[in-house]
N, C-alpha and C positions, 0 to 999 in steps of 0.2 A: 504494500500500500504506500509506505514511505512518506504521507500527505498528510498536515498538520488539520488540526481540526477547524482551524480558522476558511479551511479552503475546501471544508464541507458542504455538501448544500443539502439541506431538509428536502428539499424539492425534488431530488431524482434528476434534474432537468440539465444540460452540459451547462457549466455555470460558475461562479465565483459566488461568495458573499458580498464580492464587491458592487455585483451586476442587482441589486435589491432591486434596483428601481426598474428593471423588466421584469423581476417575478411574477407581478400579478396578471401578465399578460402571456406567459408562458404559463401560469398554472390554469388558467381560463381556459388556455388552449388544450391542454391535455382534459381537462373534467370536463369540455365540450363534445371530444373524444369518449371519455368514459360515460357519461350521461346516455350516449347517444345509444351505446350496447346494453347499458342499462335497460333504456325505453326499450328494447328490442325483446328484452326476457319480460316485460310487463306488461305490454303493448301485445304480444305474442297468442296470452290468454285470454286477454276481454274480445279481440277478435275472433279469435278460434272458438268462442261460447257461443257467440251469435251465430257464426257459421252453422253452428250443431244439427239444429234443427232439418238443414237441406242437406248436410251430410249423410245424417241417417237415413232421409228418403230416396238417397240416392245408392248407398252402400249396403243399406239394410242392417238387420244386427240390432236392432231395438234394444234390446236383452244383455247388448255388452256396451252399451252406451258410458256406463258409470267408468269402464274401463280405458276408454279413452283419455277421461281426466287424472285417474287411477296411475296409470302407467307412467303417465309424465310426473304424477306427485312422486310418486315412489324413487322414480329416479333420483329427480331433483332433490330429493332427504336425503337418502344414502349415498348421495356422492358428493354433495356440499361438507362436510368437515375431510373428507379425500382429496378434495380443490385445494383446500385452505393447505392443508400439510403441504403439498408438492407444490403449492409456491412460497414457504418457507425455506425448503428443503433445495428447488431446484429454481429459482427466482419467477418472478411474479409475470416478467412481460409474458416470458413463450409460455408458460399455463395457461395463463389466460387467453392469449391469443388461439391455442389450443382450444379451449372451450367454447371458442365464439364458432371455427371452423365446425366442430361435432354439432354445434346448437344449429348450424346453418345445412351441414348433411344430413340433419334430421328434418330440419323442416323441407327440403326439396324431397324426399325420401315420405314423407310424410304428403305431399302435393300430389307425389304419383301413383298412392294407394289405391287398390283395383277393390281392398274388399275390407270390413270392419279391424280385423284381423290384423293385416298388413299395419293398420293404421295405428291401431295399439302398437305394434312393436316400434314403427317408426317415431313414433309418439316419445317411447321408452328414450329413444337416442336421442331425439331432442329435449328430455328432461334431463340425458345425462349431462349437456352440455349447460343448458341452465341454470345445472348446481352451479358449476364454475363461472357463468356470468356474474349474478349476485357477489357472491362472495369476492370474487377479484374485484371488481369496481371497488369495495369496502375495504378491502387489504390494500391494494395501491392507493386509492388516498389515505389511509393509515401511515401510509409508506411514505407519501411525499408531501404531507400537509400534518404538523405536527398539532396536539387535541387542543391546543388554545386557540391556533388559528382555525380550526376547523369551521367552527360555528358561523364564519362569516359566507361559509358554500354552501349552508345545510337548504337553502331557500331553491337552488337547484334541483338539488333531491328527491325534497318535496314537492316540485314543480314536475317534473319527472311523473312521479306516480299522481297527479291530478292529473295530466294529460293521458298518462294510458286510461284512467278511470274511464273519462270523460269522452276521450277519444275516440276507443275502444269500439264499443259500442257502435257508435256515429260512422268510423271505417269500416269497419266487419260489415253491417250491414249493405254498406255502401257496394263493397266489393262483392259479397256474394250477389247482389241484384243486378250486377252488371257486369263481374264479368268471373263468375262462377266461384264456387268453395273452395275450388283448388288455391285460388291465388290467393286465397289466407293466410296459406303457406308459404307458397312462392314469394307474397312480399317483403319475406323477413329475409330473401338472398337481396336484391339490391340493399337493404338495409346494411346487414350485414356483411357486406364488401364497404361501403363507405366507411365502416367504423373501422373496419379491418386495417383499411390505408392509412384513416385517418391517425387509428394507434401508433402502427408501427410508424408512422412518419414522426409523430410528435412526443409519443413513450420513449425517453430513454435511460434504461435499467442495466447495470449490466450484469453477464452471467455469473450464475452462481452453479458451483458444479461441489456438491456435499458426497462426502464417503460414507453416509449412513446408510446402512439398510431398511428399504421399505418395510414399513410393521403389517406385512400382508398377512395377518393370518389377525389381528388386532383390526385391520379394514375389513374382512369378510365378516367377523363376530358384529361389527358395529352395524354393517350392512343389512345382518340378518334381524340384527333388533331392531333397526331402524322401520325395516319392511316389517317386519310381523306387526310392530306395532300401529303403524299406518295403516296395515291390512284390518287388523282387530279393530280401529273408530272408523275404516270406510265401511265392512261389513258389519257391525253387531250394528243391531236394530230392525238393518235392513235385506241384505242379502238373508243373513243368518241373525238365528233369534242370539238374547246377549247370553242365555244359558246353552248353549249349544254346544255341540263336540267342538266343532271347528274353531269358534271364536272363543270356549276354553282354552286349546289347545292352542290357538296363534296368543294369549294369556303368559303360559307357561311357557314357549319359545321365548316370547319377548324375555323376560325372565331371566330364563337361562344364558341366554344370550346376551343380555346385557351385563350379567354377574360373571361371566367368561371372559368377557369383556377385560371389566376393570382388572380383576385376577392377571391378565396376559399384559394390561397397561404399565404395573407395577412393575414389572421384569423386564420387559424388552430397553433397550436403549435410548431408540428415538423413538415414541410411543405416536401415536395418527391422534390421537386425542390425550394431551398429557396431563395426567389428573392434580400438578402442582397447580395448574391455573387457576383452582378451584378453592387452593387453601387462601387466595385471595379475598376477603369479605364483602369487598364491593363488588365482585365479577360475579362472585355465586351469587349474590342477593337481585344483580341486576338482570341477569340470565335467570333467576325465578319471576323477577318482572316481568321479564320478556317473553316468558311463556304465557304468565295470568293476559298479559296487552295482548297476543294473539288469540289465545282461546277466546278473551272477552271478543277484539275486535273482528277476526272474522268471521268466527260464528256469527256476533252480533249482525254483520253488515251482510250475510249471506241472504237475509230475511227481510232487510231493509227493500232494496228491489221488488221483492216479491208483495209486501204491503203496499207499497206505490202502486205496481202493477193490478192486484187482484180489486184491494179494498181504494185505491182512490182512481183506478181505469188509466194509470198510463202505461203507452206503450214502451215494448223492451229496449226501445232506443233512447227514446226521451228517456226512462230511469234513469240513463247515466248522470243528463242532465242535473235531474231533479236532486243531484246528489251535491251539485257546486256550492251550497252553503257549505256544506262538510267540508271539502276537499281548499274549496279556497281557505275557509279558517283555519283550514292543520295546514296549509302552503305560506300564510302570511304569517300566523304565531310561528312555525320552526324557522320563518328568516327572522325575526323578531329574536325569537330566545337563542338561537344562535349569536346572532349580532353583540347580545347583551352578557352571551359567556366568554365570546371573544374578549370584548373589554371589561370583563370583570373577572373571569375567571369561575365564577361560580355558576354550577349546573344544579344542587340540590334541589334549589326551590321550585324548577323547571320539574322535576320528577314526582315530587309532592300536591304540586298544581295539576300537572296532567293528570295523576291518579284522580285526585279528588274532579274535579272536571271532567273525565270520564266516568266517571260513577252517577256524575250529576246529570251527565247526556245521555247516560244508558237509563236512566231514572223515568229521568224527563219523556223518550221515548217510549216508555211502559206506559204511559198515559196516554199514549193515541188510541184513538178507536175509529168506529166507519165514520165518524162527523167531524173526525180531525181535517181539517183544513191542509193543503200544501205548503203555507205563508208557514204556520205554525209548526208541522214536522221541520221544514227548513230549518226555525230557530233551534229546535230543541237538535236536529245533525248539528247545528253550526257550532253547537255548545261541545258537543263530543269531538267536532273537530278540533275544536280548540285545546281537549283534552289530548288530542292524537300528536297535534304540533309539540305540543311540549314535548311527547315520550321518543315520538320514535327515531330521531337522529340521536336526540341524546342521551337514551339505550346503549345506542352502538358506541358513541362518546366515548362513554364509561367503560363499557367493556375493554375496550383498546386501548385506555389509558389505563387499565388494572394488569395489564398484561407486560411482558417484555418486549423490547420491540423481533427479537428474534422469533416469538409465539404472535404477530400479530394475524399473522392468516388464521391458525386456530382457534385464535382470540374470536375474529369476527366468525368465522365459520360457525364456530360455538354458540353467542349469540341468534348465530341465523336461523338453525339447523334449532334452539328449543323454542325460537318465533312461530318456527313454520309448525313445528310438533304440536306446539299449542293452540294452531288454528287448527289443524288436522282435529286432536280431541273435542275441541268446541264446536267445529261445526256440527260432529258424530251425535254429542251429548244433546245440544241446542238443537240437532237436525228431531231426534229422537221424543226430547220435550213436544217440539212442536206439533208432531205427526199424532202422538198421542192427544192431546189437546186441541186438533182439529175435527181429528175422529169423535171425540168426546163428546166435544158441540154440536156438533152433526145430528151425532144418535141422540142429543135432549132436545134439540130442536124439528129435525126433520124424521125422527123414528130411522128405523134399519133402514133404508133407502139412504139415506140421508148419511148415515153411516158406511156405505160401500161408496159412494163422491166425496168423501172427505178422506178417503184412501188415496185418489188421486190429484193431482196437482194440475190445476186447469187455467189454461190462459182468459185473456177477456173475451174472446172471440168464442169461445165452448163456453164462456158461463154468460154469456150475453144469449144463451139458447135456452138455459135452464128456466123451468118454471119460477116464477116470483116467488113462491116461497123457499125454495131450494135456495135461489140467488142468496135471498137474505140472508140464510142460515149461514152460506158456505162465508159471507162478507164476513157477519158476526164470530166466524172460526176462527178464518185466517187471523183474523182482529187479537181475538182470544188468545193465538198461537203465538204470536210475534208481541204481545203482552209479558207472556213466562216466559220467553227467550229474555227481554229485554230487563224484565224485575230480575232475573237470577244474572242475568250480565254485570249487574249493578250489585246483585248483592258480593257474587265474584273479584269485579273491582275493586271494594273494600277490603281485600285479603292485599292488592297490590299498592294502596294507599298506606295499610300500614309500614309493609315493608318498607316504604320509601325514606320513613323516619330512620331508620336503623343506616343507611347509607352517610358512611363518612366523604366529607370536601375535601378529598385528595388533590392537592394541587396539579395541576394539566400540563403535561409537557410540552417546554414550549413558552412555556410563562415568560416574561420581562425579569421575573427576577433568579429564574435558573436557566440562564440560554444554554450551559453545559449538558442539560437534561436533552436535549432535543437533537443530539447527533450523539450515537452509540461509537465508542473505542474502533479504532479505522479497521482492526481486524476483524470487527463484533459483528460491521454492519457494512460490507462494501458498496451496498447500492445508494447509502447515504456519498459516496466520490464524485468530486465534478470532474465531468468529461471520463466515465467511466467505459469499456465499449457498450455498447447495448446488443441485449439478449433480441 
């Protein structure tokens, strides 16, 4: 290395400390870059939803429909903390880059499917790639944006995911009505080459080549628990009953498999998930966050559309719309409480406010019924969104300032991988509440008849057919259903409200008053070297 620390750069980027005053236009240009593969793993699903519908009339397969979504989730779990290590391990550009190529062979691969089948496995490769989207965006800015300055990009971010929200929806449709479902697919290859060039043109990392052995036998255990357990909240309730052979049995895999696990963590050398990160207080506690934020949130919001749609009659496009209270308040508070932990340093009270604000949104929400107004759900999303702005960049914040910076890919993998787990359980658990509690209303309102449509899930076009008194009941259900999802979200929340109080104000690296903190020992961390080669 031979290069003193003064001629470090945080940024990754070929560079001086001298050259500050281009930085901010050199790191815009790489997170324009990274943003862009971002929107492409987010943007990827609100469109591919919408398409569904004329998928299946066209491939057929009714019956394996859930699999489609299934096979790309399962992916995307188990091979996100497998991302994270092997760009620890063997640097961050060519992983990533790697992942964006797999995420883009799956979706042309995925565009040329002949039959439901096909389309599941294809599916499969382009969840594999996805694990690795997410998480590299997360770890390379970890990598070249050190946690003080972060807060002042987090408004990207969150702009990012209000546009696929919103987007979403609005293109998917777009595209399938004019120029087929294939190209739902297909669109994410010109995406996905632009980001490509744009990467490698303006990322520059250089190689990292580690003498450690892959903990492959620590990655299949993790894999398998990851799947069983994915498998056990997509299936119980619904495929198979929750006392069942099967969804016991995926029960005790998970289990075993996760206790195999830690058991083979403990021994091996370089570990794919190392369980020091965890004797951390702030990373365990914020990673238990991270999971209650997803079960509440996407559970919660899985059901939001679906009330829109059923009980107030908009259509599946407009829903995205109907969401922009939400979406702009969690886009304007995360630039906001970023901004304000840039110049201050402090994140607690961002963690403590989101909880409690989501609790009060998830609340507030429980009181809609069929005469709630759209003015009025809007307020009571905007309130949750503004719960959301707080949590979800600086989640990840924390987690990666709790970490080493040689653990930062595990760091955020970690993070990501019990975000996604917890929306996984919540939507299963809240899927489950609901279905029960539609039926329920049904059968008190409409007797047994009434009881066999509240088994099904029907758009406004099929219940704009139903008898009058049917209609109502089924309004009164749905109403009913997205009631208990949203009181038990809130009361859920209040478990990550507490936690919040227990989280210590670790100083952020990076601060004004420890610039030392923010560049690792030249041997520790060579991708911190100006003018390094690039990977």
């Amino acid at each position: 290395m031979g290069m003193s620390q003064k001629q470090a750069t945080p940024l990754g980027i070929p560079g001086t400390t001298e050259q500050s005053d281009k930085k901010p236009a050199s790191v815009h240009t790489v997170l324009g870059a990274l943003m862009l593969a971002m929107l492409l793993a987010m943007l990827d699903n609100m469109i591919v939803g919408t398409a569904m519908p004329t998928i299946v009339s066209e491939l057929g397969g009714m019956n394996h429909l859930s699999w489609v979504v299934t096979s790309y989730t399962l992916a995307t779990a188990a091979s996100t903390p497998i991302w994270g290590k092997l760009g620890d391990l063997y640097g961050r550009k060519g992983v990533f880059l790697t992942s964006i190529v797999i995420f883009l062979i799956g979706s042309g691969l995925s565009g040329t499917a002949q039959d439901m089948g096909q389309l599941i496995g294809f599916r499969a490769v382009q969840g594999l790639g996805a694990g690795g989207l997410m998480v590299g965006v997360m770890a390379i800015i970890g990598d070249l944006i050190p946690p003080r300055e972060r807060g002042k990009y987090q408004g990207m971010m969150a702009g990012v995911m209000a546009v696929a929200m919103i987007g979403g929806p609005l293109v998917g449709g777009a595209i399938t009505d004019h120029m087929g479902w294939r190209w739902s697919f297909y669109i994410n290859l010109p995406l996905g080459a632009i980001a490509l060039i744009a990467i490698t043109a303006v990322l520059h990392l250089p190689k990292k080549r580690s003498q450690a052995r892959i903990d492959y036998v620590g990655a299949a255990l993790l894999t398998i628990g990851i799947t069983s357990l994915v498998l056990l909240t997509t299936w119980g309730g619904t495929e198979y009953a929750w006392l069942s052979g099967q969804i016991i049995g995926l029960g005790v895999l998970t289990v075993v498999a996760i206790a195999a696990f830690v058991l083979v963590e403990r021994k091996v050398s370089e570990p794919v998930l190392p369980l020091r990160i965890f004797r951390d207080g702030n990373f365990s506690l914020i990673t238990v966050i991270g999971f209650l934020v997803g079960f509440v949130m996407f559970g919660s919001m899985t059901f939001l559309p679906l009330y829109q749609q059923i009980v107030q009659g908009a259509s599946a496009t407009n829903s995205g719309l109907l969401l922009l209270p939400m979406l702009l308040a969690m886009m304007a508070v995360s630039l906001i409480a970023g901004r304000y932990t840039t110049a201050t340093g402090k994140y607690k009270i961002f963690v403590v406010a989101g909880s409690a604000l989501m609790t009060a949104g998830l609340g507030l929400l429980s009181l809609m019924d069929t005469d709630t107004t759209r003015f009025t759900s809007g307020v009571y999303m905007a309130v949750l969104g503004t719960g959301m702005g707080c949590l979800m960049q600086t989640s990840m914040l924390i987690a990666q300032n709790s970490v080493e910076m040689k653990d930062i890919g595990v760091g955020s993998s970690s993070a990501t991988l019990f975000r996604t787990i917890g929306g996984s359980v919540g939507v299963a658990v809240f899927g489950a509440l609901f279905t029960n509690k539609v039926q329920d209303v049904m059968q008190q309102r409409a007797g047994s008849g009434g009881a066999a449509i509240g088994g099904a899930q029907l758009d406004p076009k099929s219940l704009a057919k139903l008898p009058a008194v049917i209609k109502d009941a089924y309004l009164h259900a749905v109403s009913s259903g997205t009631h208990l999802v949203f009181t038990w979200g809130a009361v859920i929340s209040i478990l990550g409200f507490a936690l919040a109080w227990f989280l210590k104000e670790t100083p952020l690296r990076g601060g004004p008053s420890e610039p030392a903190k923010d560049t690792e020992p030249e041997d520790a961390s060579p991708e911190r070297a100006a003018g390094a080669p690039s990977a």
